[in-house]
C-alpha positions as CSV (number, residue, x, y, z in Angstrom):
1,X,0.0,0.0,0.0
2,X,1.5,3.3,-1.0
3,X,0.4,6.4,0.3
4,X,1.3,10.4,-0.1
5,X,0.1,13.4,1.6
6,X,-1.8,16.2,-0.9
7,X,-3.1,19.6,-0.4
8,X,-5.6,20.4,-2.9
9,X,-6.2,24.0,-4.8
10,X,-8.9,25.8,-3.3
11,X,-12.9,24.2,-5.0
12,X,-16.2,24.6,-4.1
13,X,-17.7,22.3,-2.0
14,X,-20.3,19.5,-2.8
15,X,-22.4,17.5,-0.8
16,X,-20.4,18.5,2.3
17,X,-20.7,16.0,5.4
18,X,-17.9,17.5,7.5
19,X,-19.9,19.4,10.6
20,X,-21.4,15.9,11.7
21,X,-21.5,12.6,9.8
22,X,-23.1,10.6,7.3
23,X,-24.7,7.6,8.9
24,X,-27.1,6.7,6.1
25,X,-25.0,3.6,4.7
26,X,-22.5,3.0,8.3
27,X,-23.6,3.5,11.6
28,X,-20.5,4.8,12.3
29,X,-20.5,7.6,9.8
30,X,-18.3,9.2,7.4
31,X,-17.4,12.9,7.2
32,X,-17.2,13.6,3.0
33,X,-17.1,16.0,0.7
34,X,-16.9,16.3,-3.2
35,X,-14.6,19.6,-4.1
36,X,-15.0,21.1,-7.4
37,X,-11.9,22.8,-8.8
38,X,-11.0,24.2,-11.7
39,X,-8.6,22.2,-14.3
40,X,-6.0,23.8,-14.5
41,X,-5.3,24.4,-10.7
42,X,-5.9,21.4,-10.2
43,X,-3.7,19.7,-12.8
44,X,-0.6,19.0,-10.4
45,X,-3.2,17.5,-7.9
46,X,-4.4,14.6,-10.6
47,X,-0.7,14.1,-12.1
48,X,0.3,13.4,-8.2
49,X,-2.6,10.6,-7.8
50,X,-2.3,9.4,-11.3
51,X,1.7,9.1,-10.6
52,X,1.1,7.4,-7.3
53,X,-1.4,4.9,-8.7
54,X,1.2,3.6,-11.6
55,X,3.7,3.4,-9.4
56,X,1.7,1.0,-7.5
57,X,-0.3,-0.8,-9.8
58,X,1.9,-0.1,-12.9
59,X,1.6,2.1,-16.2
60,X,-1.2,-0.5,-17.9
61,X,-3.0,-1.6,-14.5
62,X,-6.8,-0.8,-14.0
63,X,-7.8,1.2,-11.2
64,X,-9.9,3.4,-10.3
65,X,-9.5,7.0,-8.6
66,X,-11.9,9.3,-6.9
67,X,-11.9,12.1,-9.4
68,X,-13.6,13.0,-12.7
69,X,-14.1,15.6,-15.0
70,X,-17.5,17.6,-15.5
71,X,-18.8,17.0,-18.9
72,X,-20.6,20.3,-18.6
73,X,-18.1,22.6,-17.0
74,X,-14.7,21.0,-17.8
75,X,-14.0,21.0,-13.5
76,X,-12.4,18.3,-11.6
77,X,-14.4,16.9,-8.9
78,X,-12.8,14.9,-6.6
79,X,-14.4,12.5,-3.7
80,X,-12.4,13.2,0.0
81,X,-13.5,10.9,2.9
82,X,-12.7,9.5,6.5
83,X,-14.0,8.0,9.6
84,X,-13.2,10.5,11.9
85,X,-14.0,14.4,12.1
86,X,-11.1,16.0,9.8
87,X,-8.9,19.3,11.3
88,X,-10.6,22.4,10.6
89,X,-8.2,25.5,9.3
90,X,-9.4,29.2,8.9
91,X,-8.0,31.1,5.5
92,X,-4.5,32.2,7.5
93,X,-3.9,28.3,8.7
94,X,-4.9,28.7,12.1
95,X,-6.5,25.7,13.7
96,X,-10.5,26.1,14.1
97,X,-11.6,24.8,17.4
98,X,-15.4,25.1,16.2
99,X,-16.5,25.2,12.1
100,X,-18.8,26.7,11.3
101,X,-21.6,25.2,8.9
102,X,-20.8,24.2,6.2
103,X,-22.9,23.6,3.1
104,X,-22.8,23.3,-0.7
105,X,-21.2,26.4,-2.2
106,X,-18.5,26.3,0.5
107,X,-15.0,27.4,-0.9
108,X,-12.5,25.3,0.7
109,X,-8.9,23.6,0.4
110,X,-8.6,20.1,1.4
111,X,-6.2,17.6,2.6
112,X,-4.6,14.3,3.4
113,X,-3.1,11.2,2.3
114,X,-3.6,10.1,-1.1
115,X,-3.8,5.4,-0.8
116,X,-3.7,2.9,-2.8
117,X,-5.8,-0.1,-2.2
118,X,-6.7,-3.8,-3.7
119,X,-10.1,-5.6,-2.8
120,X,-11.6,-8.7,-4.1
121,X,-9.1,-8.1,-7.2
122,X,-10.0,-4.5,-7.8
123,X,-7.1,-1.3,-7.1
124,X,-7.5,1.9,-7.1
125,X,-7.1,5.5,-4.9
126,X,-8.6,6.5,-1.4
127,X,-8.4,9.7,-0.6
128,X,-8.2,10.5,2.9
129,X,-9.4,13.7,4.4
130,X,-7.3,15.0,7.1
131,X,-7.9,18.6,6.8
132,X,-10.4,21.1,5.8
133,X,-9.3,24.7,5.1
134,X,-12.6,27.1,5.2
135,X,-11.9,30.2,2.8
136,X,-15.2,31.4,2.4
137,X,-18.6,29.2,4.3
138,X,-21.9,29.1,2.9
139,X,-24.1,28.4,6.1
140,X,-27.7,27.9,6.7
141,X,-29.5,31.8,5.8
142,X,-32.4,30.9,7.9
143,X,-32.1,34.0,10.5
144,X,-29.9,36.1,8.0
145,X,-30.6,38.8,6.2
146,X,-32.3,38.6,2.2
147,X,-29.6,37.2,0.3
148,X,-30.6,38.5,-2.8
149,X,-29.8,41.7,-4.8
150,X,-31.6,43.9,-7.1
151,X,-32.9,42.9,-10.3
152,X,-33.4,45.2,-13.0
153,X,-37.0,45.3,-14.8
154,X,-38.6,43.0,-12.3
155,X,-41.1,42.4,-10.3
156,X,-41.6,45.5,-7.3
157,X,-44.3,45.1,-4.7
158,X,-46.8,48.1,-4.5
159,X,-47.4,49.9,-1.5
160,X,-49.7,49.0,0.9
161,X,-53.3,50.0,0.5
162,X,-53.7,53.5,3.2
163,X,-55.7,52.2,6.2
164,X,-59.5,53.2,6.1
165,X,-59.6,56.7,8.1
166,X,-63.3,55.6,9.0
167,X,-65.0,52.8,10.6
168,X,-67.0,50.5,7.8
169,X,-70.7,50.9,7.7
170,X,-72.6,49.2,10.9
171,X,-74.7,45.8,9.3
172,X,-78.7,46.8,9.8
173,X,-81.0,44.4,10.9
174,X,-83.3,45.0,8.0
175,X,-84.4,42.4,5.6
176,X,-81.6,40.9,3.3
177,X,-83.9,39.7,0.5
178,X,-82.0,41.4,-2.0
179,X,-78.4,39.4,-1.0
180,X,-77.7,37.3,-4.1
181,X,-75.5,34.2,-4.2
């Protein structure tokens, strides 16, 4: 088993499980995330996990690795995981006693130790999350301000109707015959 530590380019978060763990296939849980980044930043990270997987497996082997490109957008994504709750690191590398939450849309650096594995026959890449670097959160907005801006040529709500400056007309006790449904 051959194993090297990486630090990844700064991506944006996706499907983040790293303030508490996903329990929905171990009870034990695992803290994950998938971190979009662009291609060329990230080009040195892939050559460092392809590079490590030949060396293992050799040049012709099959095996499979946790990243892949977005048809659409041309972006690495790459799958980080682990067992236990990773280091959390603010923007200047200080240690993060308490992360805040973090959701989809987070920008954030990862790292770890890249490993190679075989398993029933099959090899490829782990890779391990150690550390989480948060350079910008996206958190909850539920108790935050609007989080939208100004759109031009939209929709803009009217004011609302001036209160009646008299009381309504009392209801008489006469004869309602003329009422129609």
């Amino acid at each position: 088993m051959a194993k090297i530590k990486y630090v990844t380019p700064q991506g944006r978060a996706k499907y983040p499980w790293l303030n508490k763990p996903d329990t929905q296939f171990s009870a034990d849980g695992v803290y994950s995330t998938y971190l979009i980044m662009g291609q060329e930043e990230a080009a040195e990270f892939k050559q460092s996990i392809k590079d490590l997987a030949i060396e293992e497996f050799g040049a012709k082997a099959k095996y499979s690795v946790p990243i892949e490109t977005d048809e659409e957008t041309g972006d690495l994504v790459a799958k980080f995981k682990s067992n236990y709750l990773p280091t959390f690191v603010d923007s200047t590398g200080e240690v993060v006693t308490y992360a805040p939450a973090l959701f989809a849309g987070s920008m954030l650096a990862c790292g770890g130790e890249a490993v190679t594995y075989t398993v029933q026959g099959k090899k490829g890449v782990s890779l391990r999350l150690n550390f989480v670097q948060i350079i910008d959160p996206v958190g909850t907005s539920s108790g935050g301000g609007n989080p939208f801006g100004t759109v031009e040529g939209g929709f803009v709500k009217a004011d609302a109707p001036a209160a009646p400056t008299q009381a309504a007309p009392a209801a008489t006790d006469g004869d309602d015959d003329d009422f129609d449904f």
